[in-house]
PLY file of the C-alpha trace (Angstrom):
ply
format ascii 1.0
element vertex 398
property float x
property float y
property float z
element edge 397
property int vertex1
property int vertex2
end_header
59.69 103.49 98.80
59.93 99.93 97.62
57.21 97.75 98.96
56.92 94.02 99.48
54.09 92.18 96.81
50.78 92.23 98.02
51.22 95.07 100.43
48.45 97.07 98.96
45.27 94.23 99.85
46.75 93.95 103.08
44.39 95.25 106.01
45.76 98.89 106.98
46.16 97.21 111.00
48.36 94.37 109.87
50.58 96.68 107.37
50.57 98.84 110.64
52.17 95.96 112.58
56.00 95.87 112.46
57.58 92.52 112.95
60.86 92.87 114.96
64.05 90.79 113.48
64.87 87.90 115.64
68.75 89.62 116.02
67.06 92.96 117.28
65.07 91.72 119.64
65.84 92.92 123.36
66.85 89.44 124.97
68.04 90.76 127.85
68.95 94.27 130.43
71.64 95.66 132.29
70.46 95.14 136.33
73.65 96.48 138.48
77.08 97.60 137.67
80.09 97.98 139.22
82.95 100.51 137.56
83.61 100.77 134.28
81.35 99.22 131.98
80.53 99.62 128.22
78.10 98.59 125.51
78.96 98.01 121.98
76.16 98.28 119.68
75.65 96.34 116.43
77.20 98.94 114.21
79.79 99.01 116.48
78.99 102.80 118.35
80.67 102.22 122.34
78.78 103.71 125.15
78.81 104.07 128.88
76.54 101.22 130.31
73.35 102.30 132.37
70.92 100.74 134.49
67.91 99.07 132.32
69.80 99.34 128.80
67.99 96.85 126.71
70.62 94.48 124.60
69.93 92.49 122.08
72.35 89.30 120.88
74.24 91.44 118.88
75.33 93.85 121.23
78.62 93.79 122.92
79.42 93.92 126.44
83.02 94.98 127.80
84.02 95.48 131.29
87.18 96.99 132.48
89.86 96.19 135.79
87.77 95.74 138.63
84.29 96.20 137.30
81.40 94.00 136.98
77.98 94.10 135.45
74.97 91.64 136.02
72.60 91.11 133.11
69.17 89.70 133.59
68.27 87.78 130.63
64.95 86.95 128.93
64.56 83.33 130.81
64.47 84.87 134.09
68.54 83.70 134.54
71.19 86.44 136.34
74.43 86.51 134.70
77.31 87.73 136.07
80.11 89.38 133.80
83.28 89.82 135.98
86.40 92.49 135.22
88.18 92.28 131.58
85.78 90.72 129.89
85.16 91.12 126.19
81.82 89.25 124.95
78.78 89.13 122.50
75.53 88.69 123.99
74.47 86.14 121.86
77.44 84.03 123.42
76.11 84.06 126.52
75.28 80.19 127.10
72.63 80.89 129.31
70.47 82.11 127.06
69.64 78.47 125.88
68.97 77.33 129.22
65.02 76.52 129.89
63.34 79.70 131.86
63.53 79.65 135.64
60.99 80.48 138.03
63.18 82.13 140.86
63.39 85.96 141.95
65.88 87.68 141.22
66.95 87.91 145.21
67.71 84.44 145.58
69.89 84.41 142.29
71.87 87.90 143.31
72.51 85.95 146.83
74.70 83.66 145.21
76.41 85.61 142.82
77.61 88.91 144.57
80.04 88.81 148.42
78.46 90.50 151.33
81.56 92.97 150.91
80.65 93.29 147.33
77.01 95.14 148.16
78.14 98.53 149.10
79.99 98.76 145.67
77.10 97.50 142.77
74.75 100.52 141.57
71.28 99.45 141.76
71.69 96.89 143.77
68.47 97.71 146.35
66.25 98.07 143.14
67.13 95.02 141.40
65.95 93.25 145.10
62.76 94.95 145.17
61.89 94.92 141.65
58.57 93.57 140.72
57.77 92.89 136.77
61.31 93.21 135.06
61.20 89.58 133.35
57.89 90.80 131.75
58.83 93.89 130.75
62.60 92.21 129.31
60.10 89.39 127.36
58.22 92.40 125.90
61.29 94.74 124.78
60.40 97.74 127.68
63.45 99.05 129.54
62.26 99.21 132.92
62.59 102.46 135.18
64.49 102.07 138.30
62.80 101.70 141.79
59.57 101.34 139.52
56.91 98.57 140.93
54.67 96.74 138.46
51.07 97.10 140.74
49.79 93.91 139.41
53.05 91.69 140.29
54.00 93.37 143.43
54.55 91.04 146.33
51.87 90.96 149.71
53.91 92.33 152.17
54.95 89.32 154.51
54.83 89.59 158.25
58.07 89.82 160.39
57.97 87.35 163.19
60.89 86.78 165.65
63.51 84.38 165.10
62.15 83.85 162.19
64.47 85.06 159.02
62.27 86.70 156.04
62.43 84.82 152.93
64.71 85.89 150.66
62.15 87.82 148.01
60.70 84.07 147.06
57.08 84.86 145.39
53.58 84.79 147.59
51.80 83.35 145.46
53.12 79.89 144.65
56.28 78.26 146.36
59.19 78.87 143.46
60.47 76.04 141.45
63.96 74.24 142.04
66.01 75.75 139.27
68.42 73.48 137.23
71.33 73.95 140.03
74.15 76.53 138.15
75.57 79.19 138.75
74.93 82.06 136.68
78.15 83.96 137.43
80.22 81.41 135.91
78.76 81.53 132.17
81.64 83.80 131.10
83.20 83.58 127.75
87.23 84.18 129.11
88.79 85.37 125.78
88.58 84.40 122.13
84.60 85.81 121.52
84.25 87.52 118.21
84.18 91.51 118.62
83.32 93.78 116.33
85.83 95.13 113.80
86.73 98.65 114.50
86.17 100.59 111.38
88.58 102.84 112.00
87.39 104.06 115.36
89.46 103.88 118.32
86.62 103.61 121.02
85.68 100.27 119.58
86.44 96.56 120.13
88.77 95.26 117.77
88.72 91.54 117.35
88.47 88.97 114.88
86.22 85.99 114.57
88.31 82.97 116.28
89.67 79.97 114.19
87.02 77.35 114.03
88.08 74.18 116.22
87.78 71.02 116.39
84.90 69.69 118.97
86.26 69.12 122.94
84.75 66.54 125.11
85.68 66.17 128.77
84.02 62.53 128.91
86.91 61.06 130.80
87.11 63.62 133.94
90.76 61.49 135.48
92.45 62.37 132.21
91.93 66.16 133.25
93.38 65.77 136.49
96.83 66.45 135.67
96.10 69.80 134.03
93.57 70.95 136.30
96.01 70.40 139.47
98.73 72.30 137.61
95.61 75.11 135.95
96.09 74.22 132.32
92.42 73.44 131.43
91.47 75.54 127.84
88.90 77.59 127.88
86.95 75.09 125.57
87.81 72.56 128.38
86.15 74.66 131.26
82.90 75.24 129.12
82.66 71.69 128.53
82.85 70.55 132.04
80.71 74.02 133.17
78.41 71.83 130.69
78.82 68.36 132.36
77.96 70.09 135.92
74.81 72.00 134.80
73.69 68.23 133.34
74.69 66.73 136.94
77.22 64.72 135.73
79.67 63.39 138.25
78.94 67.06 139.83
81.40 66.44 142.54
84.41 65.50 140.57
83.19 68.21 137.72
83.23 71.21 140.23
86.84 69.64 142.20
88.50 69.78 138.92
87.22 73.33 138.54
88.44 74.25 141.74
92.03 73.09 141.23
92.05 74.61 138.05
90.96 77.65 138.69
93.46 77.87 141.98
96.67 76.45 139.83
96.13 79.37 137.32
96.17 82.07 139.68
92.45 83.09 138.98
91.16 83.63 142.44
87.54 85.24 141.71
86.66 82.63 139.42
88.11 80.24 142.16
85.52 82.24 144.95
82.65 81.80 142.74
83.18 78.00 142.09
83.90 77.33 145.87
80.65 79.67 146.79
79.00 77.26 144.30
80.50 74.00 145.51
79.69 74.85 148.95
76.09 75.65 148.70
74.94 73.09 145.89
77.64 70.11 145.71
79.29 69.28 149.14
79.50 71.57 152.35
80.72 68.50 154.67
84.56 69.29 153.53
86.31 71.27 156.39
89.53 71.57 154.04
87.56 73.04 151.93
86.10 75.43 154.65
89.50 76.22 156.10
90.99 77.31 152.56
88.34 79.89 152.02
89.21 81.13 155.64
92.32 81.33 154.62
91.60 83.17 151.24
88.69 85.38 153.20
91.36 86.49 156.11
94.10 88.13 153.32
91.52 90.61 152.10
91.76 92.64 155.33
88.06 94.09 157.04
86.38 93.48 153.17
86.74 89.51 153.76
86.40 89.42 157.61
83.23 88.06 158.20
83.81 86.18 155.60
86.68 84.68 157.02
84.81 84.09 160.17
81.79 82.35 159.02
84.29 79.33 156.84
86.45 79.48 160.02
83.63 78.48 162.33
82.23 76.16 159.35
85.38 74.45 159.14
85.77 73.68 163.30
82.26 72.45 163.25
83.39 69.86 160.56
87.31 68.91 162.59
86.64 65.56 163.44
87.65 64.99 159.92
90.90 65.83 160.93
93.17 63.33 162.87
96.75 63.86 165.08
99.12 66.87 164.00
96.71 67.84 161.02
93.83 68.41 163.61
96.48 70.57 166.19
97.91 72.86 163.56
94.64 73.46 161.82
92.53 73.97 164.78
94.87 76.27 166.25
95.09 77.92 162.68
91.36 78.25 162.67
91.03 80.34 166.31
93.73 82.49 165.18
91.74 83.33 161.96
88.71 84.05 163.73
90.42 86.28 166.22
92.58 88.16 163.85
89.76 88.96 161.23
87.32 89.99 163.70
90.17 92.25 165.14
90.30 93.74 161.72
86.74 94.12 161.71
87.11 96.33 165.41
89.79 98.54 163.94
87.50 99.37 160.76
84.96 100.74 163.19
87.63 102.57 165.63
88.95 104.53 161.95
85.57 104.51 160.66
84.74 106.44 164.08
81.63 103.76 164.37
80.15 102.39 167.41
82.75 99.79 168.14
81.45 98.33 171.38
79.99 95.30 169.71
83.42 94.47 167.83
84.94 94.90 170.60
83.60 92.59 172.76
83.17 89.65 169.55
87.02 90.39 169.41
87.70 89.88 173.15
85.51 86.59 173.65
87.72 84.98 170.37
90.79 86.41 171.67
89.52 84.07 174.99
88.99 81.40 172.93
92.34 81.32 171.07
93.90 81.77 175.00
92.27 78.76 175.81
92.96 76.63 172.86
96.71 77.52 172.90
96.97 75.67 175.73
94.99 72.71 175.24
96.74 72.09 172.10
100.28 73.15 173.70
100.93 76.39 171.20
102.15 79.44 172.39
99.50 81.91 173.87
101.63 85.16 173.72
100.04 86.69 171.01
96.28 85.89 171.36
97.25 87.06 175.33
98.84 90.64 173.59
95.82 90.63 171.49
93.41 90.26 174.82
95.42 92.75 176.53
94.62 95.10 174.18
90.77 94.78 174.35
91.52 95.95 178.41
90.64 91.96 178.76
92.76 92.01 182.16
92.70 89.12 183.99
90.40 86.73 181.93
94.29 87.80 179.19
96.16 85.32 181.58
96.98 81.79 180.17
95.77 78.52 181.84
0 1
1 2
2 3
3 4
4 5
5 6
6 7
7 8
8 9
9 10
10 11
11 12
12 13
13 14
14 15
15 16
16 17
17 18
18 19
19 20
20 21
21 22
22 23
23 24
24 25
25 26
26 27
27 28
28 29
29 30
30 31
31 32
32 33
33 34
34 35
35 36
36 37
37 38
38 39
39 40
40 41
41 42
42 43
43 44
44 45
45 46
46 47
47 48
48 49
49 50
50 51
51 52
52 53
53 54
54 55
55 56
56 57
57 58
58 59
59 60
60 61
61 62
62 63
63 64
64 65
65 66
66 67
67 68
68 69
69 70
70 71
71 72
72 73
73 74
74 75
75 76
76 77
77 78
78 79
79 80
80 81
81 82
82 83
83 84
84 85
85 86
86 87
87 88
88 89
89 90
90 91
91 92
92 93
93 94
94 95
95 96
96 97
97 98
98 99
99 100
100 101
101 102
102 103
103 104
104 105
105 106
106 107
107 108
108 109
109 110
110 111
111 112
112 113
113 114
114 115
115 116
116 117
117 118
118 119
119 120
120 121
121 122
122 123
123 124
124 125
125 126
126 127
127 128
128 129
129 130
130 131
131 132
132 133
133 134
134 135
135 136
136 137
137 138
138 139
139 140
140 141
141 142
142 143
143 144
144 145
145 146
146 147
147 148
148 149
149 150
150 151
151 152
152 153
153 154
154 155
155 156
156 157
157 158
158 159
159 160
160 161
161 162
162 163
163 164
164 165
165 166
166 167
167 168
168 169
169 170
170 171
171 172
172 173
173 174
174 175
175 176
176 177
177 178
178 179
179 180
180 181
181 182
182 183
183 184
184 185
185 186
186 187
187 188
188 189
189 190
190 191
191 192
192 193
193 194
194 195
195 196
196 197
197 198
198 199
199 200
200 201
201 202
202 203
203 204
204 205
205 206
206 207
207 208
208 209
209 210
210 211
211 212
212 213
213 214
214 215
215 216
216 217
217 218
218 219
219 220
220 221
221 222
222 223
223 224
224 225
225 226
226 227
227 228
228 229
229 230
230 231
231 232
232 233
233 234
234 235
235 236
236 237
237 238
238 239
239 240
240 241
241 242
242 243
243 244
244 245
245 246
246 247
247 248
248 249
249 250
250 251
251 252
252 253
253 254
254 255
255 256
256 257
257 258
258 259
259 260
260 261
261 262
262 263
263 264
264 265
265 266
266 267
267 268
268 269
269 270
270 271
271 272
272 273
273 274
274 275
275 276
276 277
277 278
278 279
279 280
280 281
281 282
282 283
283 284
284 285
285 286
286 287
287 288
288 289
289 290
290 291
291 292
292 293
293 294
294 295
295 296
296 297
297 298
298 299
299 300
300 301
301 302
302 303
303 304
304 305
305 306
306 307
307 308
308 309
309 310
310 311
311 312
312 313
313 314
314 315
315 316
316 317
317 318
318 319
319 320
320 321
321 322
322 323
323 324
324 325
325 326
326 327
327 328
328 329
329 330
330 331
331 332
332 333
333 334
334 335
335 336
336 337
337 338
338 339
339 340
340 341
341 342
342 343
343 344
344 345
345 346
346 347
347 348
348 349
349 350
350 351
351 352
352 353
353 354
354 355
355 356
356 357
357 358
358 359
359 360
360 361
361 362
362 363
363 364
364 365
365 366
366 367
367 368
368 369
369 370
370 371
371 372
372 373
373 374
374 375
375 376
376 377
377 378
378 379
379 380
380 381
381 382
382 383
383 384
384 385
385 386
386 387
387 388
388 389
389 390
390 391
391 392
392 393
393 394
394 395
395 396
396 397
């Protein structure tokens, strides 16, 4: 075996001592999945994805219709990878971004739907797990459910009325991360893949044509492609780029939004309105009353959903003025009653308790009575609806 010069008046520990190649270092692990997802390694061998795999920035990471997978990377980020997705791990952008000192609770929060939970495997680990980001920094696959001793949280006293934190460390209030949203770091077509070398399981792809530089300095020359979803994909990472550097966030994540609803790409459009919402500008009650819109066509799954942006948007209606006020107020209580009906029939199938969705759908079935005739609508249906829930004669109109 050929060795390098000098090998033999080097120290037997040091000549022991194996230094890993930057491009095979582990840089970051597989942390929940949902459906089909595979893993491409470097020499281009496809295989099922599993909880804890250790990838390294030449790995490959594919996900099929209607799965998703959630990476945690080596600088604490979460990154979301959402269905039909085809991607290198070393074109993940995140993995440039400083390290963040938040838990991994907090980031899952904002990156997966309540109505997403019962579907991701590993989910309740990847909550509770103590000591990944150490073991991911020193190349260790960690075991599910497994607790690092030395890193595992004091267990915090439950108080009433008082929500528990939401896994945030003991030991020292967490820092403010750089506000982005993991989720939306995706690469949407175009990555290099590996060539196939004659085996069907694998990615085939090419490297794409280089390209000239895109800047999105001036954000009103966008607006006509954004409002009719025409942005490139260069386009979006540019301005994904302008709103993680808090540049005219507002505008950044509107244009987004339009974008992504023009083009017909819905769960892209979710996770930039979840994002808008909760980091840019909640104050908007159009804004509210199109995701209770979007929430109440996804059946019992978006319900309470639909509910919560409902009841977000009529707290914000004084923004609305004359016939826009009456038609979207009304609109609202006939959301709220009609998704939380759905949510009563899920339980009456389900052969649940249904008691307490009973009763939620009765009092908003009241409150839709009552609003049709303050704002001169027709009752008969929220009165049918009443009638249903044996509401008797609270079901009669005023």
């Amino acid at each position: 075996m050929a060795t390098a010069c000098g090998d033999a008046e080097r120290p037997p520990e040091v000549a022991a001592v194996a230094e890993v190649p930057a491009q095979d270092a582990p840089v970051a692990a597989v942390m929940l999945l949902q459906g089909q997802v595979s893993i491409v390694s470097p020499d281009g061998t496809k295989a099922e994805a599993a909880l804890g795999d250790m990838l390294t920035r030449e790995h490959g990471v594919q996900t099929a219709a209607g799965s998703a997978v959630i990476l945690h990377l080596n600088n604490n980020h979460l990154m979301r990878i959402d269905e039909e997705i085809e991607l290198f791990v070393r074109d993940i952008t995140l993995l440039n971004e400083p390290e963040i000192d938040l838990d991994a609770k907090t980031q899952l929060a904002s990156l997966i739907e309540p109505e997403e939970r019962s579907d991701l495997d590993g989910l309740d680990q990847a909550e509770e797990l103590a000591g990944w980001h150490s073991r991911i920094a020193a190349g260790v696959t960690p075991s599910a459910g497994e607790e690092d001793p030395a890193e595992a949280p004091e267990p915090e006293p439950i108080q009433p009325n008082r929500p528990r934190s939401a896994g945030a460390k003991r030991s020292a209030p967490a820092k403010e991360p750089k506000p982005t949203d993991p989720g939306l770091q995706i690469i949407r077509g175009g990555a290099p893949r590996h060539p196939s070398d004659g085996d069907v399981g694998a990615p085939t792809m090419t490297a794409p044509e280089p390209s000239a530089p895109v800047t999105c300095d001036d954000l009103t020359a966008l607006e006509p492609d954004a409002m009719m979803g025409r942005l490139t994909d260069a386009q979006f990472v540019c301005l994904e780029s302008e709103y993680a550097q808090d540049r005219e966030r507002k505008k950044v994540s509107l244009l987004l939004l339009a974008n992504a609803w023009s083009s017909g790409d819905k769960r892209t459009w979710q996770k930039l309105m979840r994002r808008h919402l909760a980091e840019v500008d909640d104050t908007d009650a159009n804004l509210h009353y199109k995701y209770a819109l979007y929430f109440s066509k996804k059946g019992a799954k978006g319900s309470e959903s639909c509910i919560r942006s409902a009841d977000n948007a009529l707290q914000r209606k004084t923004t609305w003025t004359g016939d826009v006020l009456t038609s979207r107020v009304y609109s609202l209580y006939t959301l709220r009653a009609e998704c939380a009906q759905n949510l009563w029939e899920a339980d009456v199938q389900a052969g649940s308790d249904a008691s307490a969705s009973k009763a939620r759908t009765l009092d908003y079935a009241l409150e839709w009575i009552a609003i049709s005739g303050e704002l001169g609508k027709d009752p008969d249906k929220a009165i049918k609806l009443c009638n249903e829930l044996d509401g008797g004669d609270r079901c009669q109109a005023n």
